[in-house]
N, C-alpha and C positions, 0 to 999 in steps of 0.2 A: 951120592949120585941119585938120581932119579930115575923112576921109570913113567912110561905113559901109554894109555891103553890106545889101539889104533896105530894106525901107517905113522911115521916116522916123519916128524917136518923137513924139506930140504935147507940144509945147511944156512942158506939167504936169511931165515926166519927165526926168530928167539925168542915165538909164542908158540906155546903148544897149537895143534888142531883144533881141541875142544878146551877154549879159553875157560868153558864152564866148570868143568871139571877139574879137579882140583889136584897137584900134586902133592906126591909122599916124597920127604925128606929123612936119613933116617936121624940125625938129629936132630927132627921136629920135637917141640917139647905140647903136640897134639894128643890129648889121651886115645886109648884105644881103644875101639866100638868093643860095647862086650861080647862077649863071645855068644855061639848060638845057645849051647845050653843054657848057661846064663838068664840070657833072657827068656828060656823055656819057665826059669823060677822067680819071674818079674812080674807076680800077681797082678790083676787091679783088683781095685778095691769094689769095683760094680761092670760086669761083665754082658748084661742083657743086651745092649744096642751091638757088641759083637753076635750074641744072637743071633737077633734078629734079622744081621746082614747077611751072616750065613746061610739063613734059612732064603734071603731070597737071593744071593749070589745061587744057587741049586735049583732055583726056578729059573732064573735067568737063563743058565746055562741048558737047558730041557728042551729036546726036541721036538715037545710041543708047542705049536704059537701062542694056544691058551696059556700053558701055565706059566712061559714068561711072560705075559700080559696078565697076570690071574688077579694079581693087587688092583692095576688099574681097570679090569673091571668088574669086579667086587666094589670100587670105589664110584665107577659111574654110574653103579647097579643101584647102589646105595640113595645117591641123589633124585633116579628116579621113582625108588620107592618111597623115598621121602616126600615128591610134590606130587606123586600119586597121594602118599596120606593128605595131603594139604590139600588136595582137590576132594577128598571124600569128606574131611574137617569142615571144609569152607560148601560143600553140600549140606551139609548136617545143621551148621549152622546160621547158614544164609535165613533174614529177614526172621530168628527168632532172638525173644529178648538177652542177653548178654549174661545175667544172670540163670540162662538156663543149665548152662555150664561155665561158670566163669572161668576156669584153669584151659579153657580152649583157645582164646586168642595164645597163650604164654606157649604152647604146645607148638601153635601153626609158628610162631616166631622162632622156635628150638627148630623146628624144623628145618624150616626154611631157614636158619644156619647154616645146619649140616649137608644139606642138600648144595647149597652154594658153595660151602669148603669142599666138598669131595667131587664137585668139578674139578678143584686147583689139581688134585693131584695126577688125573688121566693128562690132562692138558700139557702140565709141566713135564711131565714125564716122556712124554709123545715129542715134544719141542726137543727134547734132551738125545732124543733117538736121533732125531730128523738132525741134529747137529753132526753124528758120527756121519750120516747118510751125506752129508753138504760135501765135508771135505776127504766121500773115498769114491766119489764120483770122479770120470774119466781128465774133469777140468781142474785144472788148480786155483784152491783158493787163497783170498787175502788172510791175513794172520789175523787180523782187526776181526773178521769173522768168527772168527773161535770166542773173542770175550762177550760179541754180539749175543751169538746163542745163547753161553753160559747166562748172560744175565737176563735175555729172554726165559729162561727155564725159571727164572725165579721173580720176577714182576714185572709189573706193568710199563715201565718206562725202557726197561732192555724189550719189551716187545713192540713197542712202539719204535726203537728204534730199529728193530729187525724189520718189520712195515717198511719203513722207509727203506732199508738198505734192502730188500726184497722185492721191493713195489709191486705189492700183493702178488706176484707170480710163483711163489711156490705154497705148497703144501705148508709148510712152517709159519707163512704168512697167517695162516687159517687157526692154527692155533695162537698168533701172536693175537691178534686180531680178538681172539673169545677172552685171553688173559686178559686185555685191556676193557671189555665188556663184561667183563667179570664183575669188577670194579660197580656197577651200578645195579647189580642184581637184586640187591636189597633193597635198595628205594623200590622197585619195580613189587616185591614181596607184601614189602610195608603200603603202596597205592590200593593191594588189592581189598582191604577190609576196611569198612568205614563205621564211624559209628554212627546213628543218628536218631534223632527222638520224634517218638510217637504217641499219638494222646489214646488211651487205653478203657473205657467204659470202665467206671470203679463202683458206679451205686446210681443214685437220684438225686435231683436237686428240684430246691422249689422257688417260685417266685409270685408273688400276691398280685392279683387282679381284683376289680371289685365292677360286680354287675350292676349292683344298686345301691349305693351310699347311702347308708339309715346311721346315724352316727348316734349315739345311746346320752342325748342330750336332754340336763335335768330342768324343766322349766320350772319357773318360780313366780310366785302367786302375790298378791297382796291381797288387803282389804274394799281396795278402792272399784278392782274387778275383779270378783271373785272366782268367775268361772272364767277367764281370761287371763293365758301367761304375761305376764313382762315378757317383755324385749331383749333375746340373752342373745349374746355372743358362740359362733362356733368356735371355742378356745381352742380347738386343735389349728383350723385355719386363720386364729390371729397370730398364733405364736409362729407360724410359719411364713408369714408376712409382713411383720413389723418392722425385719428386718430388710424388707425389700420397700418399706413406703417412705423410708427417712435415710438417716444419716449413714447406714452399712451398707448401702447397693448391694442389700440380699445377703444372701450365703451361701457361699462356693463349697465342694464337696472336698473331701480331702484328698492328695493325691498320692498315688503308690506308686511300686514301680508298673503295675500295669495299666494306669489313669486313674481316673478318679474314682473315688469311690463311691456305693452303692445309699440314694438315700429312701430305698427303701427295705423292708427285713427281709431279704430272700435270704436262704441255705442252700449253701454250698459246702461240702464237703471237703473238695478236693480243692486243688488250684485252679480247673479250670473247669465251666460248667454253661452247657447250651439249653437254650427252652426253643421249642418248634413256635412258630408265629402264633399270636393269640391275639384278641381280642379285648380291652378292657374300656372302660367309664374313663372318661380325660376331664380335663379344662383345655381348649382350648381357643389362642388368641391371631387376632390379623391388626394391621394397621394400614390407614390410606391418610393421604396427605391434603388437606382442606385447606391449602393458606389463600386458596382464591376466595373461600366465604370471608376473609376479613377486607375489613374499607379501616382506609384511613380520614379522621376527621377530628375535630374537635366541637365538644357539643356540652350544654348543656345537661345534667342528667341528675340523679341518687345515687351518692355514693354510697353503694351496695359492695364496695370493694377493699375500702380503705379498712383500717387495721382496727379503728373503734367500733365498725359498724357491729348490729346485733344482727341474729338469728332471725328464722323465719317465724312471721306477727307482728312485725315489730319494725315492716320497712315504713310505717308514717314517721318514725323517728330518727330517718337518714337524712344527713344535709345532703343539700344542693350546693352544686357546683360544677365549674368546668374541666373536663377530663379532655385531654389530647392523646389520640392513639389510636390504635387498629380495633375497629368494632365486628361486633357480631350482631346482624339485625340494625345496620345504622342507621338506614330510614324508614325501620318502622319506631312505634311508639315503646318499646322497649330493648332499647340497645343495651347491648353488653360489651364492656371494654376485657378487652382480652389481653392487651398489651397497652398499656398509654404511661400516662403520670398525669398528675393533680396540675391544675393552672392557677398558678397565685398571680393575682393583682392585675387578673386578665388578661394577661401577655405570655402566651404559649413560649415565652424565653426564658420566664421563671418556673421554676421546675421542684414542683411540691412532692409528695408522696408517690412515687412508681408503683406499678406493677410490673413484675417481673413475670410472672410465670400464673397459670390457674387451669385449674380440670372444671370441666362442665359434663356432668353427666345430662343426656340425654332424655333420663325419666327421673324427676326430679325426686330429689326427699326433703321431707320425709312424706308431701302428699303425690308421690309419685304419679308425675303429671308429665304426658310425653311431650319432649320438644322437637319440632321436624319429624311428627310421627313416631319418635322414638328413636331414630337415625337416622342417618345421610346416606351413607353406602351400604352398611348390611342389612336394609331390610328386609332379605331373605333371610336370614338367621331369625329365628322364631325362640324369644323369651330368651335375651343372652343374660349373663350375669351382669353386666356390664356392659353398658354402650356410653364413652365419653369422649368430650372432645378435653387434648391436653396442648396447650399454645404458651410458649415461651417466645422470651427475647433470645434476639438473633443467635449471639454470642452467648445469654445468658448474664451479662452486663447492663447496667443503669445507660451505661453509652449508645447501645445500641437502640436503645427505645428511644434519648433525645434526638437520633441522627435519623430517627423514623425508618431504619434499616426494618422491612416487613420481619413478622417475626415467624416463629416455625411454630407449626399447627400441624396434627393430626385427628383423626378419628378414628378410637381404639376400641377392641371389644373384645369383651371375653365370654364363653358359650360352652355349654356341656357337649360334648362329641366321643364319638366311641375310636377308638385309635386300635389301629391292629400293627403291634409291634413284635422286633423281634431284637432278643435280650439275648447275652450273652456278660461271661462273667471271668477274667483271666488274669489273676498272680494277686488280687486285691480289689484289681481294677474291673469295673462296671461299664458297659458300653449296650445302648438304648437306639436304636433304627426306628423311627415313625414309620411304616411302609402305608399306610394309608388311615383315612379320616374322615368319620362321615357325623352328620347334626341333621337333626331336622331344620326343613325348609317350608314343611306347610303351614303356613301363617293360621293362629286362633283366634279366636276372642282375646279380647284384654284382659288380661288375668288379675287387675289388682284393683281394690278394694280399699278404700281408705275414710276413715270417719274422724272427722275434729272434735275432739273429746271439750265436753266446759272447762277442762281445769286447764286447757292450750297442747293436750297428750294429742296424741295419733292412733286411734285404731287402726291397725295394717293385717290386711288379709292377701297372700297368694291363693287363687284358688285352684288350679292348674297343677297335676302331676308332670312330671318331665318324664318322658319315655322315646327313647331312640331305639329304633327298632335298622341294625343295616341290612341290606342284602345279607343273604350266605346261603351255601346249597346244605348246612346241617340241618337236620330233624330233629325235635322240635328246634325253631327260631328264636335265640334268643333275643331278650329284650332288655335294653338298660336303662338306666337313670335316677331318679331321684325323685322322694315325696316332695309336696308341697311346704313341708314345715319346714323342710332339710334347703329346699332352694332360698325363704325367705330369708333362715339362718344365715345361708351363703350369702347374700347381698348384702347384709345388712353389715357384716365384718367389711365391705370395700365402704360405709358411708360415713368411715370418717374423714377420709382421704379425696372423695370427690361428693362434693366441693371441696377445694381448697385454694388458697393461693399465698404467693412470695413479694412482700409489700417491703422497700425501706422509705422511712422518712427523710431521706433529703441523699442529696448523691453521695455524701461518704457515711452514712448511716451503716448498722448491720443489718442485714436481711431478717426478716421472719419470717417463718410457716405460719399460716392462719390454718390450721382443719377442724373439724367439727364444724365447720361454719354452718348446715343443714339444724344441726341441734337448737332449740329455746334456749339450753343453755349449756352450761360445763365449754364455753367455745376456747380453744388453745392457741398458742400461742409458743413457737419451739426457734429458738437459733437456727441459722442455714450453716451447715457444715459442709454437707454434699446433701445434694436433689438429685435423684433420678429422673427428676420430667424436666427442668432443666439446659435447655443446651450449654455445653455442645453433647454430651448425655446422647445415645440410641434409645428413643423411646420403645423404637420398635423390639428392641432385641431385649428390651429390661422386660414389655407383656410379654416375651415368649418364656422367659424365666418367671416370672408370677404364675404364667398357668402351669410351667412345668411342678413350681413347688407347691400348687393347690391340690393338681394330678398324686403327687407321692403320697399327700397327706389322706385323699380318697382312698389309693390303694393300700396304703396302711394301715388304714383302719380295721382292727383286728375283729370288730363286731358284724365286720359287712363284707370284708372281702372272701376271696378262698384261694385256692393254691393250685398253679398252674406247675404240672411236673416235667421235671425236664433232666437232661442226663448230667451224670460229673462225673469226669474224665480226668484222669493222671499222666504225667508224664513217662514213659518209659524208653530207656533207652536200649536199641536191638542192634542188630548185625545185619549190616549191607555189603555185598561183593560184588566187586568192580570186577567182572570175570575177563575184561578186556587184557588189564595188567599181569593176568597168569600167560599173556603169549610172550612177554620178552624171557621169562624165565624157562620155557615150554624149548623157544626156540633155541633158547640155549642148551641147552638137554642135547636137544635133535643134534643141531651141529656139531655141540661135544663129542657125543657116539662117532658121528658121522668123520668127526676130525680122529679118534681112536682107530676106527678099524679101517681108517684108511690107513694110516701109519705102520698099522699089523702088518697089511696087506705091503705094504711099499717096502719096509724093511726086512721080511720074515722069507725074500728072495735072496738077501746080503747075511744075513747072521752068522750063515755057515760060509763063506767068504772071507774070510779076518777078520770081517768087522766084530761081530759078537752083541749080543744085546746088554748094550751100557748104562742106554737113558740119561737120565742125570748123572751117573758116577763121574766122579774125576780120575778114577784109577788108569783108566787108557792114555790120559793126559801125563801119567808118572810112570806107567808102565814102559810104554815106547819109546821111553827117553834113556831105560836101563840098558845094561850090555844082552846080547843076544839071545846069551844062556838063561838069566832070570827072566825074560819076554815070554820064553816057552813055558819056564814052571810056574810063570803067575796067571796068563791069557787063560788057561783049561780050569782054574779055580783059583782068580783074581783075591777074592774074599777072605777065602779060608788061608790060601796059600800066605797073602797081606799081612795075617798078625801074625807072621815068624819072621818078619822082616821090618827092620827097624830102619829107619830113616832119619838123617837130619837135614835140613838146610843151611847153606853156608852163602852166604850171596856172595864173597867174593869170590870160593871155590867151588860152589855146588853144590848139586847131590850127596851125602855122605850115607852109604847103606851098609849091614851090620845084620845078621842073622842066615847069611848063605854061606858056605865053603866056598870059595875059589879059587877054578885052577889055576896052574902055576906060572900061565901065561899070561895071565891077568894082572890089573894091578894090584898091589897090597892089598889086606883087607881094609873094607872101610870106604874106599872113593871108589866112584865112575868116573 
């Protein structure tokens, strides 16, 4: 036989009442729950989370509101001491360098952890109350509700689903709502601290200017005139040019990862280094375009052009003949073919030697003799290094001169001028601002002097100092420029290159350079590879690179220049706070609180009620499902009372409980 706990089913029926509950047969071959002692001597082997629960199953139970809330707010307490230190951390350390405590960002991160974890647990705990609170209210709820809450109290997707099944109208909603915003508190942590780099004064740095270029040049004597130098070269400004009047188009600086690099000696220290505006001695250049001074014609003349001609003395021994092309001076007595080719057998269709390309300086060498005053368009520039005109074929091709296509002409010039820049020096790379430019304009005397020696030599005198004196409001007014011997030195390096010109003999001939052509003798003769004067060639932009590499070579000079001081600065990297992103986590603080004692307040009316403060537990869920008598001895001390009572589950029969006496009216030991 059987027995079954509860009213008796009427006779119709041959399921128990409580289908859950399981019956006793006694020839079940079911072992039997051990008995209470028994299990009094059923050790564990690690006891401490019984504990712990103990200790707070006896707060829970306390007729104080605090001390059954005492965990959870010890734990919200905690969070806000926590972004309190965070907020005094990120004081302390805002906008200084990183290394002033480097163990400080790792701190505000631990913190701002802990701070975010000890939200979860007022939160979860409070949803856990508010669950008993749902279903001992006066309305009945769905069953579906009870899993809602349970896994609201433990993440984000049960709270989201309580949101919805709530739609924000209760108190629970407010805690679903912060668990799911829980969720993003540490992005919000992590926005508040930035790192970022700043350049830091580390020392001095220097950079060379030069007031007056005296370049420590050895001159050199013969027999022939004793108290008279030869004619030397400025070897710092050949070697810096050679490469810009032939076959290299110059030479480009090398590039870093911060541009290019520096081609003059500045020191720098550090990676990066500024100089305040200054002042220095330049070269510089302009160009304007003259292709209206040439005419086209074909004329009779001396070829002064072709590729045998000699030097100057020596034009009674130029043939005659006809040249077709763009002149300069066509209808005076001394034209100049600037672009044509040779006329064989008097029929402008045959087409003998070309000129391709030719510089015409404007004061002649070697008896520097002015042509058009010396120049066409600057002559306001007073004493330049250089005034010449450079006139190519169109393209730069034979084709373009027989197709009479006009050719491309300027007139260029180069000029001492004082330049006030401003330098700057960053990872390698060098970067140079012209911010202004000034030359003399008050026109002198003619400065040069020249005498035809018996033996066909040139005596050459500059007699004229160069002195640029600009505006400025400092005291004493500086003044810059250059001696006399220093300027003729500087000319005399551009007089191999103008005159020059680019001749082939016949249209599939190879080109050649003529220069030295000013010279008696030693005149040259070099293959066309690449020209700079040239088209299609920017004449204009190739003088402003010549003056800029005559300029370095000024300021480099370590006998003349001096040193402009200027600072050098490091990079370092500090701490910036975004004090904006401390409100999402602020506000969560505040709400948290705000969602705790409200909870207090809402529940701490019901505790003494039936309900009981459960929170999270499950044990109300196992409790109220016992027989009557175990309901009273577990409710008054759930916890303690808990581990003298054994349980099994049996899902096709139930509950199975084991560690209480009962009485005789109950069922066997063992089932509910």
């Amino acid at each position: 036989m059987s027995q079954q706990r509860g009213r008796q089913p009427p006779p119709s029926l041959t399921q128990p009442q409580h289908p859950y509950f399981p019956s006793v047969n006694e020839g079940s071959n079911t072992p039997a729950p051990p008995s209470y002692r028994a299990s009094l001597h059923d050790k564990r082997s690690f006891n401490f989370p019984g504990r712990i629960e103990k200790k707070l199953a006896q707060y829970n139970t306390s007729q104080n509101v605090f001390k059954r809330w005492l965990f959870e707010i010890i734990s919200v307490s905690t969070s806000a001491v926590c972004m309190g230190a965070i907020i005094g951390l990120l004081y302390y350390l805002h906008d200084q360098p990183l290394d002033k405590w480097p163990p400080g960002l790792t701190i505000i991160t631990i913190l701002s952890k802990i701070a975010s974890g000890a939200l979860i647990l007022p939160i979860s705990e409070a949803i856990g109350q508010l669950k008993w609170t749902w279903f001992h209210g006066k309305k009945s709820r769905d069953a579906f509700d009870f899993e809602i809450f349970d896994k609201a109290s433990r993440g984000a997707w049960g709270s989201f689903m309580l949101l919805c099944r709530t739609k924000g109208k209760s108190l629970a909603a407010l805690g679903a709502l912060l668990t799911v915003l829980l969720l993003a508190i540490d992005t919000f942590f992590q926005q508040v601290t930035d790192l970022q780099e700043r350049w830091i004064l580390q020392g001095n740095s220097s950079i060379p200017r030069s007031i007056r270029y005296t370049p420590s040049d050895v001159l050199t004597y013969d027999n022939t005139y004793a108290d008279t130098p030869l004619s030397t070269m400025n070897q710092d400004l050949k070697r810096a040019l050679d490469p810009f009047m032939y076959d290299k188009n110059g030479t480009r600086p090398l590039l870093t990862e911060g541009g290019p690099q520096a081609e003059i000696p500045l020191v720098c220290p550090t990676s990066r280094c500024e100089w305040p505006a200054y002042q220095s001695l330049g070269v510089c250049s302009a160009c304007e375009d003259v292709s209206h001074l040439l005419e086209y014609h074909c004329l009779n003349m001396k070829m002064d052009w072709i590729r045998n001609a000699t030097g100057p003395g020596t034009e009674d021994t130029y043939s005659n003949g006809t040249a077709c092309g763009y002149f300069l001076n066509a209808t005076s007595s001394s034209p100049v073919l600037m672009s044509g080719y040779r006329v064989e057998n008097s029929t402008d269709s045959t087409y003998g030697e070309t000129l391709l390309m030719r510089t015409l300086p404007l004061v002649t060498n070697p008896l520097r003799r002015p042509l058009y005053g010396g120049s066409i368009n600057f002559k306001h520039i007073d004493n330049p290094i250089l005034d010449a005109l450079i006139v190519s074929a169109a393209d730069g091709s034979a084709t373009s001169v027989y197709r009479k296509v006009p050719p491309i002409a300027h007139e260029c010039v180069l000029f001492w001028c004082v330049q006030t820049l401003l330098s700057s020096y960053s990872q390698g790379g060098y970067e140079e601002q012209v911010i202004e430019t000034f030359t003399n304009t008050t026109k002198t005397e003619y400065p040069w002097y020249v005498e035809q020696m018996s033996n066909g030599d040139t005596y050459q005198d500059f007699s004229q100092n160069i002195t640029i004196t600009p505006p400025s409001n400092n005291t004493p007014v500086t003044s810059f420029g250059v001696s006399n011997d220093t300027f003729l030195l500087t000319v005399v390096v551009l007089d191999e290159v103008f005159p020059s010109l680019i001749t082939i003999s016949d249209p599939s001939a190879q080109p050649y350079l003529k220069v030295r052509t000013s010279f008696t003798d030693q005149i040259r003769f070099r293959e066309v590879h690449f020209n700079p004067w040239l088209a299609p060639n920017n004449v204009t932009y190739h003088m402003e690179r010549i003056a800029r590499a005559m300029t370095n070579v000024v300021r480099s000079d370590t006998d003349s220049n001096e040193l402009i001081i200027g600072s050098a600065s490091s990079p370092e990297t500090y701490v910036r706070v975004e004090w904006g992103w401390l409100t999402f986590p602020l506000v969560m603080l505040l709400l948290s609180i705000v969602f705790l004692v409200a909870t207090m307040i809402k529940t701490s009316q019901q505790t003494y009620d039936g309900i009981g403060t459960w929170k999270t537990s499950a044990m109300p869920a196992l409790i109220y499902s016992l027989p009557k008598d175990l309901q009273q001895g577990l409710t008054m001390s759930a916890t303690s009372r808990s581990k003298k009572v054994r349980i099994r589950l049996m899902p096709k029969q139930g509950w199975r409980v084991s560690g209480q006496v009962q009485p005789a009216s109950t069922a066997p030991p063992g089932f509910i």
